[in-house]
N, C-alpha and C positions, 0 to 999 in steps of 0.2 A: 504493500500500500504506500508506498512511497514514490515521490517525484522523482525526474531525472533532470539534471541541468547543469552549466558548467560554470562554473564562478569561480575566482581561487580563494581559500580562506583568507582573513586578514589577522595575525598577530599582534601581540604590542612588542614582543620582544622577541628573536629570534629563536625559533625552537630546538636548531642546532645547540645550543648549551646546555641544553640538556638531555635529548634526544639522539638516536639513533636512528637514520629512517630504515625500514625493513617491508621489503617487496610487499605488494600485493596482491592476491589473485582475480579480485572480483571490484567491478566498481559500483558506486553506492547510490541507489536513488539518492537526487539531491547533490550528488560531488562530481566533478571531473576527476578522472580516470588518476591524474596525479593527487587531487586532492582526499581521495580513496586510500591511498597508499599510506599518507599523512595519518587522516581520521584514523582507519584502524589503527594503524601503529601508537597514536595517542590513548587509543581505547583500550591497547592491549597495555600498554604501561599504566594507566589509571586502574586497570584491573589487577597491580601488582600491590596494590597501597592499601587497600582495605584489609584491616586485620581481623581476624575472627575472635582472639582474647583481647582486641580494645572493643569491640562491640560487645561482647559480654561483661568487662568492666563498666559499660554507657547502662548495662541494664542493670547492674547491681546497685550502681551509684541511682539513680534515676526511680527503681523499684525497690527502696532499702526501707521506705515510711508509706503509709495510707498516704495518698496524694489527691485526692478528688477537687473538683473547682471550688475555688476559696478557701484552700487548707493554706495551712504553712507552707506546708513540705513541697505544695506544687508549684508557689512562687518563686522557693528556694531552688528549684527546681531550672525553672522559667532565666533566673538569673544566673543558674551556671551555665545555660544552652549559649545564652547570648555572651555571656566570658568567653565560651569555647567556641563559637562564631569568630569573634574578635580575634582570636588565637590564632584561628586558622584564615584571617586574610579576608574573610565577609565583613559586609556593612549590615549592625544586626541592631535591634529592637527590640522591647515589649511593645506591642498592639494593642489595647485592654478595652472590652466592653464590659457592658455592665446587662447580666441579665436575672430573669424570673430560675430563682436555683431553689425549691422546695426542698426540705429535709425534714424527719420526723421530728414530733414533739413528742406524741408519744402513741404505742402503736399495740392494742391488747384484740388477741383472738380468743373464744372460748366455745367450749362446746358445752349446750345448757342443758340439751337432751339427744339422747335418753339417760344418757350417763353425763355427769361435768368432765372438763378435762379444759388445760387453762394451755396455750400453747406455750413452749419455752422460746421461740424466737432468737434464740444465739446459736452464734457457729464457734463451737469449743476449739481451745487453741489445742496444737498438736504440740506437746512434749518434745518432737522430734524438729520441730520447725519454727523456731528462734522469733520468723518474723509476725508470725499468727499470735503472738503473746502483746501487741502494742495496739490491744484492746482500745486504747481511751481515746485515739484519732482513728479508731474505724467508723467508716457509717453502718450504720445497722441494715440487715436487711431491708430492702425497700425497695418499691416501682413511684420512682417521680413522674411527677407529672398525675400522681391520682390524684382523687376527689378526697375531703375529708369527707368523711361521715361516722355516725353512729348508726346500724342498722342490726337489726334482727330478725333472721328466717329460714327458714328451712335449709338445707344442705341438700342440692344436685349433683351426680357427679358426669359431667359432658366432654369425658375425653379428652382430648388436644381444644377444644374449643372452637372448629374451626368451622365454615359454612354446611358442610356436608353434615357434621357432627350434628347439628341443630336440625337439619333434615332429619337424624335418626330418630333424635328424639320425640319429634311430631309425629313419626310413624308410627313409634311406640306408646303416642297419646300422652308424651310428657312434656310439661309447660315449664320455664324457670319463670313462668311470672313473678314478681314478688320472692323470689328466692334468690341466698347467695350460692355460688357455680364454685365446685372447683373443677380444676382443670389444669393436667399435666404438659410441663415444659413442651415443645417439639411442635411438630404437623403444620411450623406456619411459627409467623413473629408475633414473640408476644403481647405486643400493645392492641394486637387483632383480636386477643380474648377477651379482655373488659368490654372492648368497643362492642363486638356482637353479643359479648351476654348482654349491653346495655340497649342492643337495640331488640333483643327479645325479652325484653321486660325482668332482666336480675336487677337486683338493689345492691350486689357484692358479688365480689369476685377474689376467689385465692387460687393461685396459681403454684402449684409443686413441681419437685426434680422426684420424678420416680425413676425409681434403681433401674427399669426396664432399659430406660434412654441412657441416663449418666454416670449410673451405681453399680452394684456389686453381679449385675448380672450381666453386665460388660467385663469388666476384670478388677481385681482387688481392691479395696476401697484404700484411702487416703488413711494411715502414713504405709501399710502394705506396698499398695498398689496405687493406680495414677484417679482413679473413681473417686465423685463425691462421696464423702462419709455420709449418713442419717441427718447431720444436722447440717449440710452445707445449702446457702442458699443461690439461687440466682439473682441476683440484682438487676435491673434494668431500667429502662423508659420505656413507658405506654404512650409519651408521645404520638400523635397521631401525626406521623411524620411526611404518611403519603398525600397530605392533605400540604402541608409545608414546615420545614425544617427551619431550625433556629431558635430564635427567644418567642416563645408560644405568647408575646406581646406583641413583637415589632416585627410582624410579619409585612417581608419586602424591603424592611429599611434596615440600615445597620441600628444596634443595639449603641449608642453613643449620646453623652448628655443632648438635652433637649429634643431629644426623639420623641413622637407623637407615640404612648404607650396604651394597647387596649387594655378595660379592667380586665380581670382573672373570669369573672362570667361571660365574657366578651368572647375567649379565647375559644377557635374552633379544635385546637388539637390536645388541652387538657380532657383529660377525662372525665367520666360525669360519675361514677361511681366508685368509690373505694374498691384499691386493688391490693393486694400484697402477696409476697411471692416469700413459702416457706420451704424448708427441707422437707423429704421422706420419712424423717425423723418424726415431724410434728402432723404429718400426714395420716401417718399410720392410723390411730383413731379414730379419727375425723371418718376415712374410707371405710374401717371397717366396721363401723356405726351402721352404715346405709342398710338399707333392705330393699324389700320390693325387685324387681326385674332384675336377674343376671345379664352384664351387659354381651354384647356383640363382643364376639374372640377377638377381633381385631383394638377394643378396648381395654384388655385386660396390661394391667402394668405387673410387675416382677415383683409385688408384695404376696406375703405369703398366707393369702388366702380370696376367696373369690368376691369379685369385684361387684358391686351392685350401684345400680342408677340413684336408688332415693325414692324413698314415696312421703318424704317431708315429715317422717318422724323422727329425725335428728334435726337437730336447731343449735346454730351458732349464733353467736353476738360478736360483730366486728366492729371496733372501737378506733377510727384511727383521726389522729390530729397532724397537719403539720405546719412548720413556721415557711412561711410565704415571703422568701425573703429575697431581695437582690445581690447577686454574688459578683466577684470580678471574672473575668473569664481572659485569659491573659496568653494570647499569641507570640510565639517569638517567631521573629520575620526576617530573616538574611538574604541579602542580597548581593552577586556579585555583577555587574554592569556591563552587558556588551557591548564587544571591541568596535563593531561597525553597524550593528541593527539593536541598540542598545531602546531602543522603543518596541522592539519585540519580546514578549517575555514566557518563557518557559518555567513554570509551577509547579513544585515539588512538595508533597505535603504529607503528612504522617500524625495523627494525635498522640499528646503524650498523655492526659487525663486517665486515672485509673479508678476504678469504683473502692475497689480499696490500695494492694499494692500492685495490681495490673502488672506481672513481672510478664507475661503472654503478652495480655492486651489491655493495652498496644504496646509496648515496651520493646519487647523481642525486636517489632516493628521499627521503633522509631531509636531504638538503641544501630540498627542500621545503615538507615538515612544519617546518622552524624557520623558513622565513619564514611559513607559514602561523601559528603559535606568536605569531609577533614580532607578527602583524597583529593578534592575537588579544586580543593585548596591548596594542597600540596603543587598540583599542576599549574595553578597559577601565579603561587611562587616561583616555581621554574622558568616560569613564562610564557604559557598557555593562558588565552583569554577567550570565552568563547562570544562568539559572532554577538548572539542575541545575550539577554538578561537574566541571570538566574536568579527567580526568586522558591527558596525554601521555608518552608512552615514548623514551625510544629504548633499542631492547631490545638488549644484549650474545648474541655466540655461537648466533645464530640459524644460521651456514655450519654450527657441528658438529652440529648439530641440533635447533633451533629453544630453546635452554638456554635464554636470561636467560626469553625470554616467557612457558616452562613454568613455570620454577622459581617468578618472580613470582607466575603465577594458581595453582599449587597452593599457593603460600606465604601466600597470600590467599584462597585459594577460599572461607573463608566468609563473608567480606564481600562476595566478588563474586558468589554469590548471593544476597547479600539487596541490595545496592546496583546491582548493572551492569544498565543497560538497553542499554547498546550498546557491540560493540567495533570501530572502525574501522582496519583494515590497511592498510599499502603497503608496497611492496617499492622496486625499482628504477623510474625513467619516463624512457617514451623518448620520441622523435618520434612521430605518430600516433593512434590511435583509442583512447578509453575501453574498458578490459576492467572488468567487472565481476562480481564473484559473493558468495555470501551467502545470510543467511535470507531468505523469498521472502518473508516478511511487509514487509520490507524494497525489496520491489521496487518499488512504485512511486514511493517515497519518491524512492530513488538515479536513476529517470527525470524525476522531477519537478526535480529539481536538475541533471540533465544538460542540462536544457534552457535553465537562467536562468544557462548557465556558455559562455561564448566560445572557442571553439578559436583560438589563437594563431596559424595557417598559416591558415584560410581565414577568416577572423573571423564564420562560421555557428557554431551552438552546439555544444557537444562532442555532445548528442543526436544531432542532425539529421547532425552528419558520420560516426556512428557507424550511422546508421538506412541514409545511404548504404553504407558498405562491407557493410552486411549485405546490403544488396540484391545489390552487385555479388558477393559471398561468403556464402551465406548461411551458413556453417557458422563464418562468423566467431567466434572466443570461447567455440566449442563448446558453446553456449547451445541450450537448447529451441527448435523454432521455435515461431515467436509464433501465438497462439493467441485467435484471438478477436476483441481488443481491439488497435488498430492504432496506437492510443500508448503501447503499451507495448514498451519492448524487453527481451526476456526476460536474466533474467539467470542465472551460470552455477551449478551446486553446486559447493560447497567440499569440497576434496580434502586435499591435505598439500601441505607444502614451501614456508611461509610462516608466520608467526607468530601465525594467527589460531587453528592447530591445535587448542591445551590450551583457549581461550576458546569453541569450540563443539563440537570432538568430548568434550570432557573435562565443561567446564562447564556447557553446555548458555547460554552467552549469546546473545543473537542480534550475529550478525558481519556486515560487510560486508569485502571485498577488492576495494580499486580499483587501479589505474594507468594508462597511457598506454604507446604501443608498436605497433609494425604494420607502422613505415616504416624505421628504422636496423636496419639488420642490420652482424653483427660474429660473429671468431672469436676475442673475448678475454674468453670469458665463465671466471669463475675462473682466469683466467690471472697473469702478471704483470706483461702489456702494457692489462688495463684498468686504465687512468691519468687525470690529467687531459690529459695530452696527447694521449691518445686522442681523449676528448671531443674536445678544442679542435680535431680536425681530421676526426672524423668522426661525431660523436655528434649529438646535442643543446645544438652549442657557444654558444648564448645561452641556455643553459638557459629555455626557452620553455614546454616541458611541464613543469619545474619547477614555476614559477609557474602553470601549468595544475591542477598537481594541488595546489598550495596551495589554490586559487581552489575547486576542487571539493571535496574534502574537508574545507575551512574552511568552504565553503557547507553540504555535509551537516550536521556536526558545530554547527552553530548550528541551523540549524533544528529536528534532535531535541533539545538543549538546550535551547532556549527556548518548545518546543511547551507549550502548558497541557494536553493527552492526547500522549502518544506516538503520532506518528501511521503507525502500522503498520498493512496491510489486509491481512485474512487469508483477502480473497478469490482475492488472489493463490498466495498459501500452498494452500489445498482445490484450485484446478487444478492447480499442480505436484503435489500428493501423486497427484491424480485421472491422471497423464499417466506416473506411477513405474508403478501398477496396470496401466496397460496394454502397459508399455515390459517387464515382469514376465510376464504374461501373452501378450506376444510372443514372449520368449526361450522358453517351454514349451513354444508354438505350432511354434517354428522349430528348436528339438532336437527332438521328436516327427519332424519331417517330415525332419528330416537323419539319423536314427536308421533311421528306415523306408528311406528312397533309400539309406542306406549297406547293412543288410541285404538287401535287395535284389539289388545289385548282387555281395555276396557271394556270393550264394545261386546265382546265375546263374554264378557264376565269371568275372566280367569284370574283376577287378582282375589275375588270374593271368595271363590269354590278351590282358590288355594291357600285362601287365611286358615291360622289355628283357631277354630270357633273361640276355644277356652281361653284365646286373650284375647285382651283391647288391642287392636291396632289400625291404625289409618290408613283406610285402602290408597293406593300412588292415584292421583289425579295427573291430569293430562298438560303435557310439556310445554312450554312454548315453543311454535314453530316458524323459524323467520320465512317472510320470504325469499323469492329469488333478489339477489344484489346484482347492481350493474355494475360489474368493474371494468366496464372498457375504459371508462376515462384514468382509472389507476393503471392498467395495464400499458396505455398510450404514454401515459408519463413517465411507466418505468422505462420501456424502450427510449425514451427521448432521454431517460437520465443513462442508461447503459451506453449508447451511442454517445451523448456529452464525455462519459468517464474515458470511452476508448479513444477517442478524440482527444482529450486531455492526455492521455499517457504516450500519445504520438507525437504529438506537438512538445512534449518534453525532451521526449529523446531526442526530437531531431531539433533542437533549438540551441542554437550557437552561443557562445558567451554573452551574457546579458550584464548591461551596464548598471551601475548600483541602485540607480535610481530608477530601473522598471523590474528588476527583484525584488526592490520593497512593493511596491506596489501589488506585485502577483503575488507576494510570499502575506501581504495582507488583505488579498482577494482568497487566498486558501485558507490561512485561518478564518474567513468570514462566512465559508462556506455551513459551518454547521448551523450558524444565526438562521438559516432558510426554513429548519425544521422547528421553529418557534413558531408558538402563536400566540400573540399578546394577549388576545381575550383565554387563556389558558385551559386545561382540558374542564371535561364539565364538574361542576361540583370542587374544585380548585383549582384558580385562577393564577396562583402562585406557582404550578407545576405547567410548565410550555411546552416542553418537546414535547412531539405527536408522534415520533416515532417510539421512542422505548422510551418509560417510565416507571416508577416502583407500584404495581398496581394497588387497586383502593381496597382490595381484600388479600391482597399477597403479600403486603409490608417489603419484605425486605427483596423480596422477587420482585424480578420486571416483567411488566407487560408489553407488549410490540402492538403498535397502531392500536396504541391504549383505550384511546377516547372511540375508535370502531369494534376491539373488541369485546372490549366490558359493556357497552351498549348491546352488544348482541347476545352477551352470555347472556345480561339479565332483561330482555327481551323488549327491553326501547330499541325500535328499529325505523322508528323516525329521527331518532337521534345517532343510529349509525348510519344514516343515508345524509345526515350532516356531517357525521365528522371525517366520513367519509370521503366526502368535498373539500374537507381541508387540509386533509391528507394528500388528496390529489395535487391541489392545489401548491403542497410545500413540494413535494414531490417534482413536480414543473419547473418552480422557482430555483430549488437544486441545480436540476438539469439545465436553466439560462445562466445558473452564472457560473459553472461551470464550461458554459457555452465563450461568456463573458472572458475568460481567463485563456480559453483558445486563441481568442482573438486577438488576446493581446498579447501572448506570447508569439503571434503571427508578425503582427505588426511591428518590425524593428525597421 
């Protein structure tokens, strides 16, 4: 997915002083054939600098205290980043908004019937693990972003919590009206549980880690083995994020004094009911209280004994308070300024916020990004500068809901559309195989770098070990399958639940999201046992994908920097739109025929004379059935955008050296090209989420939806509403294709 074009790079200081140049075989979208030779040679000696025990010392140091937004430890935190910025040769910063940070005041569960039982609500410190004993700066279990309340009712129990789940329940004749849900981690992102028990009528919601998903029936519990212990919890945000990310106030604007703030009942993505999320531990009872119906096999969790629905003769009282207060949320921002396209800027970004000591997540993550930094650094002591701008993050309050990164790009948004050509993410990195996802214009770029990068365990490149596991899985990374072209490994769309969010469903920059992961499995995700002791005895204890994902994302992140065209190919881009078309045209195909077989089978009366007389259950009523959709106008605009893309990769290769001042121009016609797939009036039901092409959908959380605003219309059976969004889809689709049109032309015209 990248350009081709011939420019020679510009240094500030000769690279002879410190460099060796060394052949090369291949030339780079983006570089002339000599400047190819250069690039890799620079990429292969920036890949010699990142160390794997300085990135594990960046996580000890960094995940040594509870750090979450507005602690100490995460300011102290924030002000050694930016020392060690400094150190290494960047121009660095605190950034600091000010947002809505909710924490408990005080938080009581009980069971009133048939038996009492008070829950205990702590996660006991391990005798074996040093940093689980600094008790008095943990936040306690909790989901921010709930509702306070005091409420009293009955005990449901609905599984994972998720759309279907609520379907079973109605078939088996049970109501959460008026009752509190629980409902085990998994099957979907959790801020999805409250949300739907609140829109089928619950007053409460608790959410557990059963052993089946996290715990002992996966492998040895914590200090054993790498599994949640009974009492560990999951922490998180219910944030309703697919709605809009940020300060759940100042949605669209930066979080910054004098900001227009809505009140707390104002807010569309707080939640309206009290949630809280406990251990297995405090579970236990509460489940095996229930009576009434044995659930569906597929609902039973790894407790030991059988699972029941509820028929509302167990009764909880959940009690929760909390202080509504405003926290700082504090960005550190490095920059180092490019040589000759120094108004282009290339965005690097990683959270360091932890719910408690976060030594995983994001730590591991962002303990790599600074040795990547350091190296970045190093090169440009030697004398290396790259073309465009580097700007690095480490973004604050990404756990309540992706805050510093939103606040930032809306607090900036107009310079980052006229400057951002790329935003690079990562999260957490574990042991294992490259995930990737992002704009697809972007795709071939992120293979072409997976391949010149070494996997640490089998010393083959992270490509080829990744090309394996797909073989052996192909559903790996829930990625397209690969289509066509056999060096390409597809990559995945971007959903939510990382901090690329505001930078491409808001902004419309082109994003990528990488890390590492596959092989360490653990139940201390948001807990208070991910530590570095954890690490040190069951993680990624030489921190290896560390430096794995320096080496990769340092490698990215120079190559677009230094490219003379941004080398983005947007032929990749015209198949994925061309594979959304028919993944669209599928789902109609296959509600049509599940609508029919469902009618049908009414019609005949085979749902009645195959009920068990002796229970209650809801015979299935009849499907929605869309009609037929006209896609010729989408199809017309895809061949118009495929034909632009081919056109555009021709006109690259065969374009002679171009003079500095029509490579800005085109290299800021290609970064603008993703702006196309906006729509200002935003998808329906929130206006803050623009792309029409992939988006985190409104019942998927942290999954993405593709021709969001056509598909979710169709799932839930507005199809006058996907015969519009449909037209807008078309419509960006087109726009795409003319200015890619646009950049033919002017790469014609010299």
């Amino acid at each position: 997915m990248r350009q081709i074009a011939a420019l020679s790079l510009l240094f500030t200081l000769p690279l002879s002083q410190g460099f060796a140049q060394q052949p090369a075989s291949k030339t780079l979208p983006g570089y002339s054939a000599a400047d190819s030779a250069k690039e890799l040679d620079l990429e292969k000696r920036f890949r010699t600098i990142p160390e794997a025990a300085r990135a594990h010392e960046n996580m000890k140091f960094l995940a040594a205290h509870p750090h979450n937004v507005g602690s100490e430890a995460q300011r102290k935190n924030a002000e050694w980043m930016v020392k060690k910025y400094k150190e290494w040769g960047w121009d660095a910063k605190i950034e600091q908004f000010d947002v809505l940070y909710p924490t408990p005041k005080s938080q009581m569960v009980e069971m009133i019937a048939p038996t009492k039982y008070r829950l205990k609500l702590e996660e006991t410190p391990l005798a074996e693990d040093p940093y689980t004993h600094e008790t008095k700066t943990q936040l306690p279990g909790y989901n921010i972003y709930s509702a306070d309340g005091d409420v009293t009712g009955p005990l449901i129990y609905v599984n994972y919590g998720m759309r279907d789940d609520y379907e079973e329940l109605e078939r088996l004749g049970i109501s959460v009206k008026g009752a509190i849900v629980i409902t085990r981690y998994g099957g979907g992102w959790r801020g999805l549980k409250p949300k739907l028990a609140y829109e089928h009528g619950a007053i409460g919601c608790i959410i557990y880690s059963d052993p089946a998903d996290d715990g002992y029936a996966q492998d040895d519990v914590l200090p054993k083995g790498p599994m949640r212990p009974p009492q560990g919890v999951q922490r998180g945000s219910v944030s309703d994020t697919p709605v809009y990310s940020g300060d759940p106030l100042t949605p669209g604007e930066g979080s910054v004094p004098g900001v227009k703030r809505l009140k707390i009942a104002e807010s569309q993505t707080i939640m309206k009911i009290p949630v809280l999320p406990i251990g297995y531990g405090d579970a236990e009872p509460l489940l095996k209280s229930l009576d009434g119906q044995v659930v569906p096999a597929s609902w039973r969790g790894g407790l030991p004994f059988t699972y029941h629905v509820g028929t509302g003769t167990t009764k909880v009282h959940m009690d929760l308070k909390f202080n509504w207060d405003t926290k700082p949320v504090l960005d550190v921002i490095a920059t180092m300024k490019g040589s000759s396209a120094p108004d282009q800027w290339v965005i690097r970004g990683n959270h360091y916020d932890g719910w408690v000591n976060g030594a995983d997540d994001p730590i591991s993550g962002q303990a790599g990004l600074l040795e990547e930094a350091r190296a970045l650094g190093e090169l440009h002591k030697q004398g290396w500068s790259p073309k465009r701008t580097l700007i690095y993050a480490a973004w604050d309050g990404e756990e309540p809901g992706l805050l510093g990164s939103t606040e930032w790009a809306e607090a900036h948004q107009k310079e980052l559309a006229e400057h951002a050509v790329l935003y690079v993410n990562s999260d957490e990195s574990n042991r294992g195989f490259l995930n990737a996802s992002g704009s697809y214009q972007a795709e071939r770029v992120i293979n072409d770098v997976a391949r010149d990068v070494t996997d640490p365990e089998t010393k083959a490149s992270v490509w080829e070990r990744q090309r394996a596991a797909r073989a052996v899985h192909p559903r790996r990374n829930g990625a397209k399958a690969a289509e066509g072209d056999a060096d390409i490994i597809p990559i995945g769309a971007l959903g939510s639940g990382s901090d690329f969010q505001a930078f491409v469903d808001h902004l419309g920059v082109t994003s990528i999201s990488l890390g590492f992961g596959g092989e360490d499995h653990s139940g201390t995700y948001h807990s208070a046992y991910d530590t570095p002791w954890f690490i040190e005895h069951f993680g990624d204890k030489d921190a290896l994908y560390g430096k794995a994902l320096a080496d990769t994302a340092g490698t990215l992140v120079m190559r677009v920097a230094d490219a003379d065209l941004l080398p983005y190919d947007f032929r990749d881009l015209a198949t994925t739109v061309a594979g959304y078309s028919q993944e669209v045209k599928g789902l109609v195909k296959q509600m049509q025929q599940a609508a029919e077989a469902r009618q049908k089978d009414i019609d005949a009366g085979y749902y009645k004379l195959a009920a068990d007389p002796t229970k209650t259950v809801k015979l299935p009523e009849a499907l929605p059935n869309p009609p037929d959709f006209d896609f010729s106008g989408l199809d017309a605009a895809i061949g118009k955008l495929k034909k632009a893309a081919d056109d555009l990769k021709a006109a690259e290769d065969s374009a002679g050296e171009l003079d500095a001042k029509k490579a800005e121009t085109i290299n800021l016609q290609l970064a603008m090209a993703e702006h196309k797939f906006l729509n200002p009036a935003g998808l329906p039901r929130r206006p803050w989420v623009e792309h029409v092409l992939y988006a985190p959908g409104w019942y998927t959380g942290y999954g993405a939806k593709t021709m969001p605003g056509v598909t979710e219309a169709i799932e839930d059976g507005r199809f006058d509403e996907a015969k519009q969004q449909m037209v807008i889809v078309t419509n960006a689709v087109n726009a795409e294709a003319e200015h890619l049109e646009g950049i033919v032309k002017e790469l014609g015209a010299q």
